[in-house]
N, C-alpha and C positions, 0 to 999 in steps of 0.2 A: 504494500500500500504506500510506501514511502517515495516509491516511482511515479505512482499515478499523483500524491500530493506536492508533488516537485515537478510534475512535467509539465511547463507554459500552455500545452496544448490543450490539458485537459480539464476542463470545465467543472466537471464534476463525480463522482462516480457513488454505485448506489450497490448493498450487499443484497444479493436475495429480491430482485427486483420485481419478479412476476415468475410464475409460472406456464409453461406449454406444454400442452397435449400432444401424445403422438400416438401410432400404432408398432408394435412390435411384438413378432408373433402372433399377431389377431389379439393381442390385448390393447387395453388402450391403457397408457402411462404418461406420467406427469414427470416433467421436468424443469428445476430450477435452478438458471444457470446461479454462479458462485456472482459475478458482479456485472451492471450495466456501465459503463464508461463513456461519458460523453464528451467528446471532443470540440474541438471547433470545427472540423468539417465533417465528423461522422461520430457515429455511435456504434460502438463494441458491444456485444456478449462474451462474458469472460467466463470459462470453465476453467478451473484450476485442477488440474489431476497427476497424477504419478502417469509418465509416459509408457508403463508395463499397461495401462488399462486403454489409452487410447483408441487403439486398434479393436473392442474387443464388439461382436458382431451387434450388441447391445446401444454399445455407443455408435458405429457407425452408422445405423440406421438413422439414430438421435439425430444427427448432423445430417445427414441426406436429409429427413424431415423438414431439418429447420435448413438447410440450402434451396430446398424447391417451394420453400414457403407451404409448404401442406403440412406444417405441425399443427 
């Protein structure tokens, strides 16, 4: 957090900012990213995780969801 309170660009940033639906495996699931960050030219979703979990089929879907906006 001491990056984002120091960095000029970044306006503001928010923990736990909302929640998104998605589907995986025919369920539907709730997800809430770690922090919103607002910038001066854009706004972040920030997931904070251990890089051993990134890849796992769970999350990848997560992300395709929220990339083709159908979370």
């Amino acid at each position: 957090m001491y990056l984002l309170e120091t960095d000029p660009d970044v306006l503001s940033y928010h923990s736990q900012p909302l929640s998104i639906f998605y589907t995986f495996n025919n369920r539907q699931r709730r997800y809430t990213p770690d922090f919103l960050v607002e910038g001066r030219h854009k706004k972040l979703l920030v997931e904070v995780k251990p890089a051993s979990k990134v890849n796992s089929d769970k999350n990848l879907s997560l992300f395709r969801a929220i990339a083709s906006g159908g979370a």
